[in-house]
N, C-alpha and C positions, 0 to 999 in steps of 0.2 A: 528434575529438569534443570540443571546445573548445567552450566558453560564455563571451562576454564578462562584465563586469562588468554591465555595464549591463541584460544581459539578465539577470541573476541579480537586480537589485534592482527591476527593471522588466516581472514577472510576472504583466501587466494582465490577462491570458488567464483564468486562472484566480481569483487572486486581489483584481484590481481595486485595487493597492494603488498604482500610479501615481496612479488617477484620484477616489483617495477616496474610494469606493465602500464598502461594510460587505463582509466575509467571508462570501458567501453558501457556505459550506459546506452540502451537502446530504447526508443521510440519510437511511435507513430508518425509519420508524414506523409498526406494521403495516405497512396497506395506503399508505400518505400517504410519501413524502416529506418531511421539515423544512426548511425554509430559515431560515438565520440572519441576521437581519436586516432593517430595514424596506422592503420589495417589494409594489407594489401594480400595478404594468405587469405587460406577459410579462415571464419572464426564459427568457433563451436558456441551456440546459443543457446537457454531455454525458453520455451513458452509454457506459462501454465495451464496451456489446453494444448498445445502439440508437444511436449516433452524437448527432447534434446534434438536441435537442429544446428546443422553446417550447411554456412552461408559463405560466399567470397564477394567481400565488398567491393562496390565500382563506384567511381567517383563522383560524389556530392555536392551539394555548393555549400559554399565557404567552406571549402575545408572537411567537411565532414564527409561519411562514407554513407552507402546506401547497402542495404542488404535485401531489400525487394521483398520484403516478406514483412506481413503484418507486426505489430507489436501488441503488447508489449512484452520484451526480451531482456535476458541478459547473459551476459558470458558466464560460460562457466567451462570447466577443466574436466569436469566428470558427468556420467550419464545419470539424467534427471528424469525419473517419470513424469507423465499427466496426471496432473493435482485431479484426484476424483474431487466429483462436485459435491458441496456435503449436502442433506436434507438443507428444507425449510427451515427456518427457525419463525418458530407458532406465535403469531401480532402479539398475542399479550406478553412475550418475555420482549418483544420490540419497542413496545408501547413504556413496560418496563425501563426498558436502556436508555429509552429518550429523558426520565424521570432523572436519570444518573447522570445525562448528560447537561441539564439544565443544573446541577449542582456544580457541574464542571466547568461550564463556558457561561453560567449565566443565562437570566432570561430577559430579554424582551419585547416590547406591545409586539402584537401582530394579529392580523383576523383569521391566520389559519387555525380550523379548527379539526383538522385529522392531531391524533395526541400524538402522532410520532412525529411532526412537526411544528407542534403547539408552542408558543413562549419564545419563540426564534431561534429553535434550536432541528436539524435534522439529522437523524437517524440517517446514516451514509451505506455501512455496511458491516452487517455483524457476519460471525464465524464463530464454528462453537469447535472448543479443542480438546478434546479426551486426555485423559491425566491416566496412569496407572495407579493403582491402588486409592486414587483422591476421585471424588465426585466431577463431570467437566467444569469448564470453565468457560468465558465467553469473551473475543476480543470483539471490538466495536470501535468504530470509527461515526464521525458526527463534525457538524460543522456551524456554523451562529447562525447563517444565514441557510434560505432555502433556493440560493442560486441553480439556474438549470434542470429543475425537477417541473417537468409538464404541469401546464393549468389551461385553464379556460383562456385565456390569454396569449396561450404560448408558453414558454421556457421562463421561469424565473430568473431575471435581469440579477446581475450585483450590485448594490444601490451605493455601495462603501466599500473598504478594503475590512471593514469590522465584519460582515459578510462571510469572508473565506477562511476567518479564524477556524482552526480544525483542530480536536484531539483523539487522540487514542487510547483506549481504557480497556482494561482486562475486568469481566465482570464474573461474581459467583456462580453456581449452579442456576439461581433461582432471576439472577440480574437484578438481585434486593441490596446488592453492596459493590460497590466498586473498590477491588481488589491492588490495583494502579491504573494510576493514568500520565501520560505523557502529554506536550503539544505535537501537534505535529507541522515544523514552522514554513517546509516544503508545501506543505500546501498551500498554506498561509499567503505563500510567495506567489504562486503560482496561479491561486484562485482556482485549482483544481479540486474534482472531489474524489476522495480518499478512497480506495476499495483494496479491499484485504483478497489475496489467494487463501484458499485451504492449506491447512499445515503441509510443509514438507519438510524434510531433514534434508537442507542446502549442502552442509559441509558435510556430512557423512559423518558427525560427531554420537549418533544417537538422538540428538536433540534433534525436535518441531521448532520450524522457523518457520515468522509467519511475513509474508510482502506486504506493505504498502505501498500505495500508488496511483495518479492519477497523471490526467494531463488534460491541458483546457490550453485548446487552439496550437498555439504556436512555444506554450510554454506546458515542462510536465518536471515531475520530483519520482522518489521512490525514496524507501527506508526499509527494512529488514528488523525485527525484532524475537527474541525468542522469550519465551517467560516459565519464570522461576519456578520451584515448589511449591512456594507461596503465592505466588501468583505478581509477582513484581513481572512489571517490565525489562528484558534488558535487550537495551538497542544497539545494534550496529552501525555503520558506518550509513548516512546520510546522503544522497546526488542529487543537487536542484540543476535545471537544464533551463537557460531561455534560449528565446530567439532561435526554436527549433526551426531548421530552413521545410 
């Protein structure tokens, strides 16, 4: 699961950074979509539950465009299937990842007492990704705080910015070793919480790419990762958005 150089700086799929293109990063608002950037043709979008979609933006405020249709999206140049939804992944390898993640971000006090967000640490959202000829592997995403996750109370408040601290980690078969991990500083920023798509091959290189992504209110990020033989991380190109209109 090797990624050339070339494909790593030449992410036209998505990004359009070959071809000079703006960052059409898309997003949730309301009922609309945002696009970023100047777009007055169709633009060809993915969703990872409706596949490849053609939208013709109409005009947004400040400057941004609308495409009327849910997020989250992004450009892309070539036809993308519907990420099938994988299985469950079974509490105790979850319970597990949260053990990984507490090594990762650190624990501290807190009175929850579910273990996948024990020690201030929660468990965001795993995805497990098939290897050929190697055992799977497991990416996972997790965040310090348990902002926005239902209680007796309501929604979990962010008390701090220490809170939305977030990373991403690729885990073993068994989620008894953490293989790599990343931060993930979009989040961070954003105070969004992180969720992973099912693997797809973005660029049509052979390689499993996997999304990350969130968005909380009026601000949202995304990042792109693919992972190696060994199970390194390797990340592409980065988009934090505020002041989504």
């Amino acid at each position: 699961m090797r990624r050339s150089a070339p494909a790593l700086v030449c992410l036209a799929l998505l990004l359009g950074a070959c071809s000079g293109e703006p960052d059409l990063g898309v997003y949730t608002s309301g009922r609309n979509a945002v696009v970023r950037g100047a777009a007055s043709g169709p633009v060809q979008v993915w969703s990872p539950s409706a596949g490849t979609l053609s939208r013709v933006p109409t005009e947004g405020p400040r400057g941004s465009s609308l495409l009327g249709e849910a997020g989250p999206l992004w450009k892309t140049t070539r036809e993308l299937p519907v990420v099938e939804k994988g299985g469950p992944i079974p509490a105790p390898l979850v319970e597990r990842a949260g053990f990984r993640f507490r090594e990762i971000l650190g624990t501290r006090g807190t009175t929850e007492i579910d273990p996948v967000r024990s020690a201030g640490v929660s468990v965001r959202s795993v995805v497990k990704v098939r290897r050929e000829l190697a055992p799977p592997v497991y990416l996972a995403t997790a965040t310090a705080g348990a902002h926005g996750i239902p209680g007796p109370s309501g929604r979990s408040p962010v008390s701090s910015p220490a809170d939305c601290v977030a990373a991403i980690a690729v885990l073993d078969h068994d989620a008894e070793k953490t293989l790599s991990t990343l931060p993930l500083p979009g989040a961070a920023e954003t105070c969004a919480v992180p969720t992973l798509t099912a693997p797809v091959d973005l660029d049509g290189d052979g390689t499993l790419d996997i999304l990350a992504y969130g968005q909380s209110e009026s601000k949202g990020f995304r990042a792109w990762f693919a992972i190696a033989a060994d199970g390194t991380l390797k990340p592409g190109p980065t988009s934090v958005w505020t002041d989504i209109p």
